[in-house]
C-alpha positions as CSV (number, residue, x, y, z in Angstrom):
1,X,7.2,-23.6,1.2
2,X,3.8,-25.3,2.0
3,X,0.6,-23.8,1.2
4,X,-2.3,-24.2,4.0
5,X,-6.1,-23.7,3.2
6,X,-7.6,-20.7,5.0
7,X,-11.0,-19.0,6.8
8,X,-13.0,-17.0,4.5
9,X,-11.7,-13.5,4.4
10,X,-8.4,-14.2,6.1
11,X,-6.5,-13.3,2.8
12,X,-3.3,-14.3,1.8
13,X,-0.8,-14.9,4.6
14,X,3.1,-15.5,4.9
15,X,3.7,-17.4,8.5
16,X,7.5,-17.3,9.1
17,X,7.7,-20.6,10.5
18,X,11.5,-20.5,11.6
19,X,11.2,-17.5,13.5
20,X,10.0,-17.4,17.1
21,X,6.2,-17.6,17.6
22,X,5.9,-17.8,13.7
23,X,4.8,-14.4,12.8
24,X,2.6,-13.8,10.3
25,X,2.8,-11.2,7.1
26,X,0.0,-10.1,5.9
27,X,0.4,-10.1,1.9
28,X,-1.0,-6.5,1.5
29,X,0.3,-3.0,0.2
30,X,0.3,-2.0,3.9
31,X,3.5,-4.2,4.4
32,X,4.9,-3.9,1.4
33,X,8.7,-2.7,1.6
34,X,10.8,-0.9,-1.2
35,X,13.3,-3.7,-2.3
36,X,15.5,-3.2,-5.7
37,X,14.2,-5.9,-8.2
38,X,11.4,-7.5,-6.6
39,X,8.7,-7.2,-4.1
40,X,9.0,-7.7,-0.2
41,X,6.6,-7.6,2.4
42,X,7.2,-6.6,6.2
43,X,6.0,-6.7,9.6
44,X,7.7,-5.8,12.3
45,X,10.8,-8.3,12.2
46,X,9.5,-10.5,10.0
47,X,10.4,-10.1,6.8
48,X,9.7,-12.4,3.0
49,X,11.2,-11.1,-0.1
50,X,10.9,-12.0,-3.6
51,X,7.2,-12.5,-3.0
52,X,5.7,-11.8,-6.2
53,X,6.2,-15.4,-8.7
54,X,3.9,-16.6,-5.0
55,X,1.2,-14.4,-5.3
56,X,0.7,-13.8,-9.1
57,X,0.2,-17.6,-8.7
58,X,-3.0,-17.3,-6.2
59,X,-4.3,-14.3,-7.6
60,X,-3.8,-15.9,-11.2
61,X,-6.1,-18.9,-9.9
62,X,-8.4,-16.7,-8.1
63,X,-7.3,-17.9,-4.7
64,X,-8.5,-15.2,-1.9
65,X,-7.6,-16.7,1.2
66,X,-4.4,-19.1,1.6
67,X,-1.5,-19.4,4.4
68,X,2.0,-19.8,3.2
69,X,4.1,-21.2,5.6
70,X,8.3,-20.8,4.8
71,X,11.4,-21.8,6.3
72,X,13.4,-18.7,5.3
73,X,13.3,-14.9,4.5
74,X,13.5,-15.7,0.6
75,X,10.9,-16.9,-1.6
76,X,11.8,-20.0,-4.0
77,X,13.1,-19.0,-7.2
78,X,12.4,-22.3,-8.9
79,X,12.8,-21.8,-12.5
80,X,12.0,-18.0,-12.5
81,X,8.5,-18.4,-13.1
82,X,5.0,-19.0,-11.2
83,X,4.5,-22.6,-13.0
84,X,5.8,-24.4,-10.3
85,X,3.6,-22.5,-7.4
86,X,0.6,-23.0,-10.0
87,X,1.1,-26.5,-10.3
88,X,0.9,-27.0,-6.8
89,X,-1.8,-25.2,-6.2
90,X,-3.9,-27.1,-9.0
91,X,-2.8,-30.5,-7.8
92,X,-3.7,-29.5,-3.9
93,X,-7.7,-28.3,-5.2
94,X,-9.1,-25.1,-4.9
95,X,-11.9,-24.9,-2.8
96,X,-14.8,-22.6,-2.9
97,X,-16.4,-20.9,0.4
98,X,-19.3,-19.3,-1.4
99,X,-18.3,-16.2,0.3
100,X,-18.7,-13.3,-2.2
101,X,-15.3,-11.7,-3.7
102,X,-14.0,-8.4,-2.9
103,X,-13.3,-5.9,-5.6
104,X,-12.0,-2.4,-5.5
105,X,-13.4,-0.9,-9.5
106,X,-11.1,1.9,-11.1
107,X,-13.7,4.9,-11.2
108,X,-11.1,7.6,-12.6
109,X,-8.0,7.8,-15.0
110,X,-4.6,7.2,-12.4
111,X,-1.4,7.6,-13.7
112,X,2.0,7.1,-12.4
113,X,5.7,7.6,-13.5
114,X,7.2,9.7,-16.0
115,X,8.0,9.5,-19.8
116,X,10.7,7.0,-19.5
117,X,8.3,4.3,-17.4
118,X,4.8,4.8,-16.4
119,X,1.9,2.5,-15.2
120,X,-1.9,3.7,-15.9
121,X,-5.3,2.9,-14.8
122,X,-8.8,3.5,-16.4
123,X,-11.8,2.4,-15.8
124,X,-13.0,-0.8,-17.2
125,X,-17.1,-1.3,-18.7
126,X,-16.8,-4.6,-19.1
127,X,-16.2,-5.4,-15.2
128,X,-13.0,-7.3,-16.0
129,X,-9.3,-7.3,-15.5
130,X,-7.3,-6.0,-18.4
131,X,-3.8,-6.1,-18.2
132,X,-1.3,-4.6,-21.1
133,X,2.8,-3.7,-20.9
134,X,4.8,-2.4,-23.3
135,X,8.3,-3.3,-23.2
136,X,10.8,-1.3,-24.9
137,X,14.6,-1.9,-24.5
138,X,15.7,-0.5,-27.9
139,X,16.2,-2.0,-31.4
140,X,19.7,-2.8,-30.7
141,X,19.0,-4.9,-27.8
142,X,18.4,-8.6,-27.9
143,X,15.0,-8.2,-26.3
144,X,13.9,-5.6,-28.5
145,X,10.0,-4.2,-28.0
146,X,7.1,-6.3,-27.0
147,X,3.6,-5.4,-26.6
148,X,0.9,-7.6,-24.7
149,X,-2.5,-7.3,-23.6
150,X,-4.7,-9.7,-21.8
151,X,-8.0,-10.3,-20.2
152,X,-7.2,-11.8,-16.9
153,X,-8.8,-15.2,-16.1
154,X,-7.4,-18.5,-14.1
155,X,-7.5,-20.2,-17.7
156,X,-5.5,-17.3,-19.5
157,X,-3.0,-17.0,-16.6
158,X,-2.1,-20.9,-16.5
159,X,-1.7,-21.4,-19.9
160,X,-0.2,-17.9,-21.2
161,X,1.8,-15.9,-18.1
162,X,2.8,-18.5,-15.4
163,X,5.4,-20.1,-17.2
164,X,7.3,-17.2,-18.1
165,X,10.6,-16.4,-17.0
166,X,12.5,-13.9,-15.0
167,X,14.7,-12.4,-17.4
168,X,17.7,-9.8,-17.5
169,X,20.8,-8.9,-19.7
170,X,24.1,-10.8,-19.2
171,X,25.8,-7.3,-18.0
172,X,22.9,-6.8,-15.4
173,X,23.4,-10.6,-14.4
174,X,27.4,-9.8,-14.1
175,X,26.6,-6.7,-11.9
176,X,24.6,-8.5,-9.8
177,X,26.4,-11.6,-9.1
178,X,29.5,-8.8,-8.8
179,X,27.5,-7.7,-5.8
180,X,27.3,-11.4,-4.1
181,X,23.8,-12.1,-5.6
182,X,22.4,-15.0,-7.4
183,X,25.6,-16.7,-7.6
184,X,24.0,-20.2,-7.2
185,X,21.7,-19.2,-10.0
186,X,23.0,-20.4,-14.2
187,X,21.5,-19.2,-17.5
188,X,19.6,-22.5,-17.3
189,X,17.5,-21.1,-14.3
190,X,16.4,-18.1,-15.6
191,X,16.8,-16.2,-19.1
192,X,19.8,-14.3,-19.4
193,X,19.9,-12.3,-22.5
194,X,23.5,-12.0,-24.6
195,X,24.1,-10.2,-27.9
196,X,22.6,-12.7,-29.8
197,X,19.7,-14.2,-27.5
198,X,19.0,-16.3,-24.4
199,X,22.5,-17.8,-23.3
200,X,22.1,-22.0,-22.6
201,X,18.4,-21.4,-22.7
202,X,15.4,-21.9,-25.5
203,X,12.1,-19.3,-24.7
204,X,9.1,-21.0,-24.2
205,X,7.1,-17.8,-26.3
206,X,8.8,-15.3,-28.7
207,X,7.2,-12.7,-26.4
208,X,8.3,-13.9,-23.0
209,X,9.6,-11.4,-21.5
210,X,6.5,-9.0,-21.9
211,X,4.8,-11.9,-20.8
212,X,6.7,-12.4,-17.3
213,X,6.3,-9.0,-16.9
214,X,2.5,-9.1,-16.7
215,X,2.8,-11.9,-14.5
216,X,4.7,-9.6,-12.4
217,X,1.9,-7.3,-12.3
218,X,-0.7,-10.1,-11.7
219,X,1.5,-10.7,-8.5
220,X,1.9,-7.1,-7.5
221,X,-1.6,-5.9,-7.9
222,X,-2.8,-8.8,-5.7
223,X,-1.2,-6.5,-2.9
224,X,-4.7,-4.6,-3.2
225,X,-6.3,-7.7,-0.9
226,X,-9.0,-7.8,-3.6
227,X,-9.7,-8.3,-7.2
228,X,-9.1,-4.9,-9.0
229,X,-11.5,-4.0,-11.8
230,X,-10.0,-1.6,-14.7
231,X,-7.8,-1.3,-17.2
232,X,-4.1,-1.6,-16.5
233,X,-1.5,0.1,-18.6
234,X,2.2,0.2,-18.3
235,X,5.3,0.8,-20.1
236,X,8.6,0.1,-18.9
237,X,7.5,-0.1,-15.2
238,X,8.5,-2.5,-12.4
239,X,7.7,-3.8,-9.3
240,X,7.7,-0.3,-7.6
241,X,5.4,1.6,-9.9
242,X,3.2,-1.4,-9.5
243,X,3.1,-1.1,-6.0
244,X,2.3,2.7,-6.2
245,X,-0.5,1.9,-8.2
246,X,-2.0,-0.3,-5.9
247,X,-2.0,2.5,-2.7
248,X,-3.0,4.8,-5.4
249,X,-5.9,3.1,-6.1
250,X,-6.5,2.1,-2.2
251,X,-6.2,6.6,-1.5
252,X,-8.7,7.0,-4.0
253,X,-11.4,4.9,-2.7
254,X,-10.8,6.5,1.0
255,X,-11.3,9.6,-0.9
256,X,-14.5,8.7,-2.5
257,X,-15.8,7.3,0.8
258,X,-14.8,10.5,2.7
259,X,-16.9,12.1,0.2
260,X,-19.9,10.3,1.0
261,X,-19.9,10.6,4.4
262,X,-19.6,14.4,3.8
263,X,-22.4,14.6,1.8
């Protein structure tokens, strides 16, 4: 993976550079493709899964406009987190164009899912980015409940989200490597949860799974193309309630600005 400065207003872009002609993705909700267990983006044959660790990195640091050049279909997994992308990126420099940020603001209440997993959004006074999740998975699970809420800034995301890890249970990572997934992957690259905690691993927070999965949302709300400004709430949601978020939010402001041009 290589990152490559870009034009003002040129956005985030994945440029399949093993492919023919080196086709580019645009990373936005209009590409994105339902994918089990992470995000994928798509256009026409070109394809990058696993994109989200990648871009909660550049929208973490505020980056708008950035070419990533890969050599494969599959983002790097790295250590499960976004620390590694982040300390590339901060090592590179991030320059400023002066051009003025986009923002889409949350006007009206939106909310998605059902009573087992949901994702909400409400308008914000303060002009910022709050972020909050609740994960519940039970008081007899390892994991347990956690409960999180952040105002989202470069500083914040460095220092509290990007490290966090991908985590699952050791009968989801059974199942998985059952069906010819992850089997290069060990406990040691990513927290795998047993009866009685992280198996051959240490967390690096008591609350680091809640924590990873706000990163996810950083990285999955960055599909908007813009900075969104609201109030994010979720419970138990993923990657796909994310993602319907961020074309419910997209419908709604076509909606207001079909109103105005009725009026």
């Amino acid at each position: 993976m290589e990152f490559r400065p870009a034009e003002p207003d040129a956005g985030i872009v994945f440029v399949r550079r093993d492919l023919e002609g080196a086709p580019r993705v645009e990373a936005t909700i209009a590409h994105h493709t339902e994918t089990p267990l992470r995000t994928t983006l798509c256009a026409g044959d070109a394809g990058v899964d696993m994109v989200e660790h990648v871009m909660a990195a550049l929208a973490g640091l505020q980056i708008d406009n950035c070419e990533v050049w890969v050599d494969r279909q599959e983002m790097p997994g790295c250590d499960g987190s976004a620390a590694p992308f982040v300390e590339a990126l901060l090592a590179a420099g991030i320059a400023e164009h002066g051009a003025v940020r986009a923002q889409r603001v949350v006007r009206k209440v939106i909310r998605l899912g059902d009573e087992e997993s949901w994702i909400e959004a409400r308008p914000c006074c303060s002009g910022k980015t709050i972020l909050q999740h609740e994960l519940d998975y039970g008081s007899g699970s390892p994991i347990g409940r956690q409960s999180l809420e952040v105002v989202l800034s470069p500083e914040l995301f460095e220092k509290r989200l990007a490290s966090s890890r991908t985590f699952l249970l050791q009968h989801e990572a059974a199942a998985l490597q059952a069906r010819g997934l992850g089997r290069n992957v060990t406990c040691k690259d990513l927290l795998v949860f047993g009866p009685d905690g992280p198996i051959d691993s240490e967390l690096r927070f008591p609350d680091e799974c809640v924590r990873h999965k706000l990163l996810d949302m950083v990285g999955d709300l960055a599909l908007a193309g813009c900075d969104l400004v609201g109030r994010f709430i979720a419970y138990r949601s993923g990657h796909r309630l994310n993602a319907e978020m961020v074309r419910a939010i997209a419908a709604e402001e076509r909606n207001q600005q079909k109103f105005k041009r009725c009026a």
